[in-house]
Every structure is written in structure tokens, then in C-alpha cells.
N, CA, C and O of each residue as an XYZ file, in Angstrom:
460
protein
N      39.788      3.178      6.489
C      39.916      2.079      5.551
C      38.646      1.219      5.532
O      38.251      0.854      4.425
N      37.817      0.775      6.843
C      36.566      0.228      6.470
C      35.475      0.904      6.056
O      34.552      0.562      5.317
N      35.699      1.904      6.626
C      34.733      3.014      5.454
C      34.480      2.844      3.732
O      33.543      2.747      2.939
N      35.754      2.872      3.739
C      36.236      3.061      2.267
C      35.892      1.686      1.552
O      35.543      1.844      0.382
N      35.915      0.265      2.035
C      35.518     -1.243      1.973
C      34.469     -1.725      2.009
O      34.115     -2.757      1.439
N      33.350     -0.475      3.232
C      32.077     -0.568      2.995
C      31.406      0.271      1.736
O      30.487     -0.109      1.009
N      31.894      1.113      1.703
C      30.850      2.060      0.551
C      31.740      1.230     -0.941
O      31.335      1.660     -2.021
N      32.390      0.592     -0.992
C      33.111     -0.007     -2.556
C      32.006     -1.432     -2.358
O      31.268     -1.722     -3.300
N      31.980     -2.215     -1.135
C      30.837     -3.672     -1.129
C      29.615     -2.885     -1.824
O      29.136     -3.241     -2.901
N      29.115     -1.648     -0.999
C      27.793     -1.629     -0.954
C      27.316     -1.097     -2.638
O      26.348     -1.342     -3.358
N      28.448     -0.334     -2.767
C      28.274      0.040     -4.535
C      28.223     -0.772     -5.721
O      27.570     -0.831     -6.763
N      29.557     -1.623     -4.917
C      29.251     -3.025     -6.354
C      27.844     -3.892     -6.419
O      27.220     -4.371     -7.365
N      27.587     -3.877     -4.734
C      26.450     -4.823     -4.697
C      25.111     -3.862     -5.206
O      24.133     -4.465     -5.649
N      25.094     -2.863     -5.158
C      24.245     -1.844     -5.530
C      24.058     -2.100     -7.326
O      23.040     -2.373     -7.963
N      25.236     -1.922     -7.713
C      25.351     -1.682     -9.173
C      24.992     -3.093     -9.365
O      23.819     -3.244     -9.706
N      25.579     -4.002     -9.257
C      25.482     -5.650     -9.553
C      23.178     -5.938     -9.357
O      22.473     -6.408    -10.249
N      22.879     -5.653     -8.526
C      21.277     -5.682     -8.776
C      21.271     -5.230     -9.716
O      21.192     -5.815    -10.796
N      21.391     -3.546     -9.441
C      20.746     -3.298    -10.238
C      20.821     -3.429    -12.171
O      20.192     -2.897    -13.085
N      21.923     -4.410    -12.088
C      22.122     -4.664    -13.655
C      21.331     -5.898    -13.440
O      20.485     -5.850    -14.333
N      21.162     -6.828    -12.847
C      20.260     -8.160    -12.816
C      19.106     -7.426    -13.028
O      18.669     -7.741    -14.134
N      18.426     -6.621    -12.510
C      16.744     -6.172    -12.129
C      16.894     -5.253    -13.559
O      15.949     -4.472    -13.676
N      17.763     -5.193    -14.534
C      17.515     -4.474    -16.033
C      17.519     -5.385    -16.478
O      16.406     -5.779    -16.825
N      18.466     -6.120    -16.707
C      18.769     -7.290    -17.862
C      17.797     -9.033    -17.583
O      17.461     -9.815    -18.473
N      17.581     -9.171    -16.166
C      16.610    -10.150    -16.209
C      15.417    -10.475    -16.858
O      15.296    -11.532    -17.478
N      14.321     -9.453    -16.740
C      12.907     -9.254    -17.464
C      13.017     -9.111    -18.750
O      11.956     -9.146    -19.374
N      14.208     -8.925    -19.477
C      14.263     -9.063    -20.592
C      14.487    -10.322    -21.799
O      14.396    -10.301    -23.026
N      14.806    -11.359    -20.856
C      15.157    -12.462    -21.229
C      13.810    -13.028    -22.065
O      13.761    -13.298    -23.265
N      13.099    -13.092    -21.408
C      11.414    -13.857    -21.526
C      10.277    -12.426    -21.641
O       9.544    -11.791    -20.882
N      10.630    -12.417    -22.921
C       9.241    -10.839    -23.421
C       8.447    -11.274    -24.082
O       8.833    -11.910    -25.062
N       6.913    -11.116    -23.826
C       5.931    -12.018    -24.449
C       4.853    -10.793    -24.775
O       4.976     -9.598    -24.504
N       3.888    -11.396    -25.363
C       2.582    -10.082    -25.842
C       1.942     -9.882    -24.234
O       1.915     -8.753    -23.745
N       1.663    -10.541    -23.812
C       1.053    -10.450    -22.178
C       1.854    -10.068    -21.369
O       1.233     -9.562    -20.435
N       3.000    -10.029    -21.196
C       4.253     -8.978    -20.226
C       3.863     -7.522    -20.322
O       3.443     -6.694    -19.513
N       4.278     -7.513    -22.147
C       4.570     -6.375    -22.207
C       3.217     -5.525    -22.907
O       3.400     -4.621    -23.723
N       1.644     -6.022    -22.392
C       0.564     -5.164    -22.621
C       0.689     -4.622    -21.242
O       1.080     -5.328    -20.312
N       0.294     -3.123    -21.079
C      -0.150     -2.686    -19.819
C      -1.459     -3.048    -19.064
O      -2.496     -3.305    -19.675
N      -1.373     -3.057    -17.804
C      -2.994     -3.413    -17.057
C      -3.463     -2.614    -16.078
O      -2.803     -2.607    -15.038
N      -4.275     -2.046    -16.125
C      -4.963     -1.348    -15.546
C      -6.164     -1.924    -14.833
O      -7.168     -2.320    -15.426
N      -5.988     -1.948    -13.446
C      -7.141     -2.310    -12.500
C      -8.105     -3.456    -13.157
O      -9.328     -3.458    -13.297
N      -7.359     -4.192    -13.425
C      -8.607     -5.622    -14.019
C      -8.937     -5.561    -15.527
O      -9.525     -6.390    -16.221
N      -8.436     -4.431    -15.836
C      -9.705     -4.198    -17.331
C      -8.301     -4.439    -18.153
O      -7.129     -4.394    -17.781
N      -9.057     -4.782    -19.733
C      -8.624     -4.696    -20.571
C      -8.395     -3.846    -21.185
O      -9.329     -3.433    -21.872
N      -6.864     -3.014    -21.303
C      -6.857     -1.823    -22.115
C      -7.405     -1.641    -23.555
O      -7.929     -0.648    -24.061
N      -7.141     -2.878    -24.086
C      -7.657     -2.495    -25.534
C      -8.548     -2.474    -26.004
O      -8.747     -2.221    -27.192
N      -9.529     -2.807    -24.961
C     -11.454     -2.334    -25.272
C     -11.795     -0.985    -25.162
O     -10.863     -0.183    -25.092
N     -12.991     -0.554    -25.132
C     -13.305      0.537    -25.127
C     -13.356      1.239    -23.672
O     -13.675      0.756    -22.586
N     -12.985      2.383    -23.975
C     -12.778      3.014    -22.673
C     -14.272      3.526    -21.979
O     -14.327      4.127    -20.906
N     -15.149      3.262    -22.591
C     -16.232      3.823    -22.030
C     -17.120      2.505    -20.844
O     -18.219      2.796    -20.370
N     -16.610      1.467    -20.596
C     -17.021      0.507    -19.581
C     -17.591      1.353    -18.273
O     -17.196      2.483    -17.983
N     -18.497      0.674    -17.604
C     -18.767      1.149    -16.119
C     -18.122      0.915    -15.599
O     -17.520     -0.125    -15.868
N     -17.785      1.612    -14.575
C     -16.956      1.556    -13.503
C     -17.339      0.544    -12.259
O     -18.274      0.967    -11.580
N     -16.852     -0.561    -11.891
C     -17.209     -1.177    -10.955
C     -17.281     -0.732     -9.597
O     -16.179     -0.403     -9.157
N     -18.106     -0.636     -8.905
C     -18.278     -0.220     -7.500
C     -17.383     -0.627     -6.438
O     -16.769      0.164     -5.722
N     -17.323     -2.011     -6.354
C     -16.563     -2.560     -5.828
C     -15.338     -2.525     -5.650
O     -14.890     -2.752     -4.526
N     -14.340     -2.173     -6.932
C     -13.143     -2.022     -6.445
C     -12.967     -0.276     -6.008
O     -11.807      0.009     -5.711
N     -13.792      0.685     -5.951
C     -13.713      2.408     -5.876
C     -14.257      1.697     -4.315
O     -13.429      2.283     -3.617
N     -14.824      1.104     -3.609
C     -14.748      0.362     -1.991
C     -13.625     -0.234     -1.501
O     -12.916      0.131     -0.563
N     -13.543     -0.995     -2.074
C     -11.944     -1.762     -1.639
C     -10.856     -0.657     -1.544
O     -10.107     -0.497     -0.580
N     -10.881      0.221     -2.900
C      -9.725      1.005     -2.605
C      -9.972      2.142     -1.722
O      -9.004      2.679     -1.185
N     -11.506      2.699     -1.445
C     -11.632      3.687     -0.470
C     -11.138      3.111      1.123
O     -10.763      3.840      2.041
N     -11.234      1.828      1.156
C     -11.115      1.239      2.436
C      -9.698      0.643      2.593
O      -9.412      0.026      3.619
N      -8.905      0.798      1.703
C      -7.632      0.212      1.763
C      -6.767      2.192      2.174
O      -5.754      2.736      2.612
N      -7.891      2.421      1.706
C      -7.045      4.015      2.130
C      -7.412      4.543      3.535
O      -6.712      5.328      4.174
N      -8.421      4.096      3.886
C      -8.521      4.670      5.181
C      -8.269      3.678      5.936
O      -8.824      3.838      7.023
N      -7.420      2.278      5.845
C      -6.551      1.627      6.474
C      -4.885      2.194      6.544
O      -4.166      2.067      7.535
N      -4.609      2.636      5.657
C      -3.128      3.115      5.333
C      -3.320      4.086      6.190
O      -2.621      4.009      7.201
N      -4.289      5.287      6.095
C      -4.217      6.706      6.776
C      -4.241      6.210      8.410
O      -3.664      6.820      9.311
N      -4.785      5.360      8.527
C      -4.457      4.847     10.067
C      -3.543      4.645     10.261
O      -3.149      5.533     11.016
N      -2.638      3.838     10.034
C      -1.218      3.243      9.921
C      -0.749      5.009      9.744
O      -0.421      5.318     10.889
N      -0.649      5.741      9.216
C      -0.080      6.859      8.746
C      -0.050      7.832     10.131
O       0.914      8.477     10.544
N      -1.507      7.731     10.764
C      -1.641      8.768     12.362
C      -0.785      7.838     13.290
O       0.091      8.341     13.994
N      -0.997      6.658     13.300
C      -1.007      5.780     14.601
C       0.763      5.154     14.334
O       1.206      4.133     14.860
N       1.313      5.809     13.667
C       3.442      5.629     13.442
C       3.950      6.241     14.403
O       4.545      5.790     15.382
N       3.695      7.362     14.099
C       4.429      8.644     15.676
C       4.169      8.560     16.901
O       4.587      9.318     17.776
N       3.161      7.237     17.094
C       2.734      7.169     18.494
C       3.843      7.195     19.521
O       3.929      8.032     20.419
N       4.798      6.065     19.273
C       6.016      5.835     20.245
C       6.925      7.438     20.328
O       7.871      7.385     21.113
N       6.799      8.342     19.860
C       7.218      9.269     20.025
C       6.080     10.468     20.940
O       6.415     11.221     21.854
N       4.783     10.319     20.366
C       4.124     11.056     20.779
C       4.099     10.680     22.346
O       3.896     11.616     23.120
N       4.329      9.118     22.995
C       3.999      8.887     24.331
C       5.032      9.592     25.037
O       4.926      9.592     26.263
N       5.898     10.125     24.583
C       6.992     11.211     25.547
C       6.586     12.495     26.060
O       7.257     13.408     26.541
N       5.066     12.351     25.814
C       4.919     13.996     25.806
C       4.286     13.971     27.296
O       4.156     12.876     27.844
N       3.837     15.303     28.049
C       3.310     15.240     29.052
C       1.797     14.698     29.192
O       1.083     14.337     30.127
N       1.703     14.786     28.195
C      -0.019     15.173     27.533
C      -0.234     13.416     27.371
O      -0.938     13.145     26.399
N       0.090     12.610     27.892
C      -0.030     10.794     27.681
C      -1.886     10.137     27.605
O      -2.443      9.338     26.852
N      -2.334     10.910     28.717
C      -4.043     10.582     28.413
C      -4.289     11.221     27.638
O      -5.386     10.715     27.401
N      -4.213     11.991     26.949
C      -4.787     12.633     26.029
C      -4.454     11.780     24.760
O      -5.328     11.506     23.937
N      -3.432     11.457     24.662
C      -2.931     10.788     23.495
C      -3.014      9.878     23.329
O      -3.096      9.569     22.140
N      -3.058      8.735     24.389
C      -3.567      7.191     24.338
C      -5.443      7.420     24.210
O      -6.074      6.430     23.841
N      -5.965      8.282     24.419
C      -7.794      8.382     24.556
C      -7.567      8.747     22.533
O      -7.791      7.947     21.625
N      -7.278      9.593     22.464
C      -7.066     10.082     20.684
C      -6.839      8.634     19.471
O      -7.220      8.251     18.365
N      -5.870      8.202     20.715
C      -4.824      7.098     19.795
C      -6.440      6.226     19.189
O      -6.989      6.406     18.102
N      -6.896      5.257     20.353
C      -8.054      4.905     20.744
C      -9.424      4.751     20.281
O     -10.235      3.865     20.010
N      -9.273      6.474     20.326
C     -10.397      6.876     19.404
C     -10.885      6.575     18.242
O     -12.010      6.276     17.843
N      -9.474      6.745     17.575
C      -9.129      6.527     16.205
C      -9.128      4.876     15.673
O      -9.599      4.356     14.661
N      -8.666      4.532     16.388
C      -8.877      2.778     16.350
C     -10.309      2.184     16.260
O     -10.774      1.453     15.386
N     -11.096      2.853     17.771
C     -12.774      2.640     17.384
C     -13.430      3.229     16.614
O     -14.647      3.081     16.733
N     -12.958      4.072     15.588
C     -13.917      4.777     14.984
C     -13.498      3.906     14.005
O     -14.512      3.229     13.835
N     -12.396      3.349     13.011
C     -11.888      2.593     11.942
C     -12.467      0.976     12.153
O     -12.655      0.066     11.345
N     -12.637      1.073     13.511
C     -13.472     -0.785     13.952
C     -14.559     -0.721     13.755
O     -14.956     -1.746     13.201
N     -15.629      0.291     13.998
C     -17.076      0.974     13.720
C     -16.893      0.929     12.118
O     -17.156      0.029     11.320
N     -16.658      1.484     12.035
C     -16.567      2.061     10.673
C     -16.210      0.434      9.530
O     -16.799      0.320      8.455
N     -15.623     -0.196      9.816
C     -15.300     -1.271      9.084
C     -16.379     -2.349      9.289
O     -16.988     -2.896      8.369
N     -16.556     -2.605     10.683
C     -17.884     -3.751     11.120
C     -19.273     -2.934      9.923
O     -19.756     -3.620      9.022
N     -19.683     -1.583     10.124
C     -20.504     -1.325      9.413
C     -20.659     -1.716      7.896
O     -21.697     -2.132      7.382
N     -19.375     -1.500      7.223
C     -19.258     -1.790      6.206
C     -19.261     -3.622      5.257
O     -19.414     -4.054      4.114
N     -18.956     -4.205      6.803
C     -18.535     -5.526      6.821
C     -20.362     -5.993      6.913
O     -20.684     -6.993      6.270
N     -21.292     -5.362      7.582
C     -22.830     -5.762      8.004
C     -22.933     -5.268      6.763
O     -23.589     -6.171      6.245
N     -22.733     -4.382      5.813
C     -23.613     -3.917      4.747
C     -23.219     -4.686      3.423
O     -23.887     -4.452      2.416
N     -22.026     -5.717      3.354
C     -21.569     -6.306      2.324
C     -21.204     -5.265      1.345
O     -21.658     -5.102      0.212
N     -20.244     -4.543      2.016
C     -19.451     -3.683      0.983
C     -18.325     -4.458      0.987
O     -17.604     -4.034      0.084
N     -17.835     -5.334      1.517
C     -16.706     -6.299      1.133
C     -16.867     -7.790      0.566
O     -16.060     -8.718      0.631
N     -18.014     -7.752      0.050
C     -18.337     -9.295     -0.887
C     -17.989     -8.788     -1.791
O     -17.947     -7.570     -1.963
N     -17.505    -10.076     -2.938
C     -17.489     -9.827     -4.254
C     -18.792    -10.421     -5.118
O     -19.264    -10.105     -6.210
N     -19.182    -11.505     -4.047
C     -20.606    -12.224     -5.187
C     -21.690    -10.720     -4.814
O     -21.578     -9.651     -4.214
N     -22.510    -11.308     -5.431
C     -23.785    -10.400     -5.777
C     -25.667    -11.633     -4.998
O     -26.802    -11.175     -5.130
């Protein structure tokens, strides 16, 4: 019976969002809502603009922040193994090479936006 009380709460409350998160944004629709945006630019100019450097950095470096986060998740699992120095020196590794790697980038002003 609470089985049956939980999955009927969790459905109504399920269904009940998700009719707010349809029918809300619709209330207030304006020309600026509903143009699409793409990375800063204005879609309705010409598509032939240069490409800014700066944000193809930001996003190369926001990715090889995630891919860290991505190796360094399974750790608490990986420390079960026999193999523990090996895996805390790896873990490590990986940490100083992303701290190197970022200070460099941080000395070369690949993360300013002025000029």
C-alpha cells in the first residue's frame, strides 16, 4: 500500500511540474525570448563573422576541466583496489598536469577578456 501512495505522490507531482514548466514560459512571449542565441552572436547577421578566439579557449578549457571531473569520479571506487599507490600517484598526476597546464595558460593571458 505505500508503494502504491508513493509512485501515485511522485506521478502527480511529476505530471503537476511538468504542466507548470509547459504552460509557464508561455505566459510572457516577446521578440527577444523567442529569437534563438547562439554563443553571443546575433543570428540574424551574416554568418560569415570571425570567429572569436577567446571563447574556442574558454570552451577548450572548460572541457578539459569537465574531463577531469570525468577521470577523477571513480576514484572512491578505484581506492578498493590493491593497486592504491599506483592510483593515488595517477590520481595526482592528473591534477598536476591540469594545475601546470592552467597556471600556463593563466601566465599567457589566455583567460583575459580585455586586449
Amino acid at each position: 500500500m505505500n508503494l502504491m501512495i508513493t509512485l501515485l505522490t511522485n506521478f502527480m507531482l511529476a505530471t503537476l511540474l511538468m504542466t507548470i514548466a509547459f504552460w509557464l514560459p508561455q505566459l510572457n512571449a516577446y521578440s527577444e525570448k523567442t529569437s534563438p542565441y547562439e554563443c553571443g552572436f546575433d543570428p540574424m547577421m551574416s554568418a560569415r563573422l570571425p570567429f572569436s578566439m577567446k571563447f574556442f579557449l574558454v570552451a577548450i578549457t572548460f572541457l578539459l576541466f569537465d574531463l577531469e571531473i570525468a577521470l577523477l569520479l571513480p576514484l572512491p571506487w578505484a581506492s578498493q583496489t590493491n593497486n592504491l599507490n599506483t592510483m593515488l600517484i595517477m590520481a595526482l598526476l592528473l591534477i598536476f598536469l591540469l594545475a601546470v597546464s592552467l597556471a600556463y595558460e593563466w601566465t599567457q593571458k589566455g583567460l583575459e577578456w580585455t586586449e
